[in-house]
N, C-alpha and C positions, 0 to 999 in steps of 0.2 A: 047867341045860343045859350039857353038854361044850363051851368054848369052842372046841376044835380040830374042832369038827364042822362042816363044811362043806355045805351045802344043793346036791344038785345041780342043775344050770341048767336053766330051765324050758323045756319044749319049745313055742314057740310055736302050732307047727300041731296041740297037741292041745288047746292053750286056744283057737286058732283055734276048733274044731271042738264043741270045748264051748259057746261061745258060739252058734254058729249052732244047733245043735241044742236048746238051750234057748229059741233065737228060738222054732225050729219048732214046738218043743211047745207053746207059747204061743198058735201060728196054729190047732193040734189043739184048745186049749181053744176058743177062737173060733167053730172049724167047731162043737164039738160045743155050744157057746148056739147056735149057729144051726141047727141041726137039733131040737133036746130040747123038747119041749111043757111039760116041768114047770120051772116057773120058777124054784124054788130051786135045783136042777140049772143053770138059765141063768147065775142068778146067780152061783153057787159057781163057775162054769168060766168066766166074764169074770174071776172074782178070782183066778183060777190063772194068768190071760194075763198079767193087773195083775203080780199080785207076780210071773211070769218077767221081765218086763218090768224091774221096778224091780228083782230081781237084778243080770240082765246090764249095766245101766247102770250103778251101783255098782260092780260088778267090772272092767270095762273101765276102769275111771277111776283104778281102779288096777295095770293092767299097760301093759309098755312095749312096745309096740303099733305096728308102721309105719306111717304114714299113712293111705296106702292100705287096708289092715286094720280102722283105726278106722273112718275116711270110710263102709267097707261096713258096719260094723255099728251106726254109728249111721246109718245110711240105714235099714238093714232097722226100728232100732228106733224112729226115725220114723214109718215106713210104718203100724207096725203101733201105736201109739200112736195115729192117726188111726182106726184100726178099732176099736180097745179103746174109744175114745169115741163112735165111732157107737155100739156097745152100751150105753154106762152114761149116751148121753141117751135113748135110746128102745129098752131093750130087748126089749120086745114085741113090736116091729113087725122087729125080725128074723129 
């Protein structure tokens, strides 16, 4: 690597916006175990919510992050952490 190469500076509100968006897609998996009558389908799309999920919290942990920024996204990824295990203790009856 050219040591004179300088990275340029990362734009906050797009990693902002990455992360929420990868929340969302997360909550799409969820809708769609909760709509899908075939169970391997259920299953497959609570595991796409799982590993969003344990992406964005990995990545977050490594950016420099304002408080407030963090505080929302580990709130969302809270929230949705509580739902991802209502599906993987009973996910039939969703």
């Amino acid at each position: 690597m050219d040591p004179t190469f300088v990275s340029p500076p990362e734009d906050t509100s797009a990693v902002l916006e990455f992360f929420h968006r990868d929340i969302d897609m997360a909550y799409t998996f969820l809708d769609t175990a909760r709509i899908t009558a075939n169970p391997d389908h259920r299953l497959q799309a609570v595991g796409g919510a799982r590993k969003a999920h344990g992406m964005v919290t990995v990545l977050i942990s490594h950016r420099d992050l304002s408080v407030a920024d963090e505080q929302q996204l580990l709130s969302r990824l809270d929230d949705l952490n509580e739902k991802i295990k209502v599906f993987e203790q009973k996910p039939e009856q969703n």
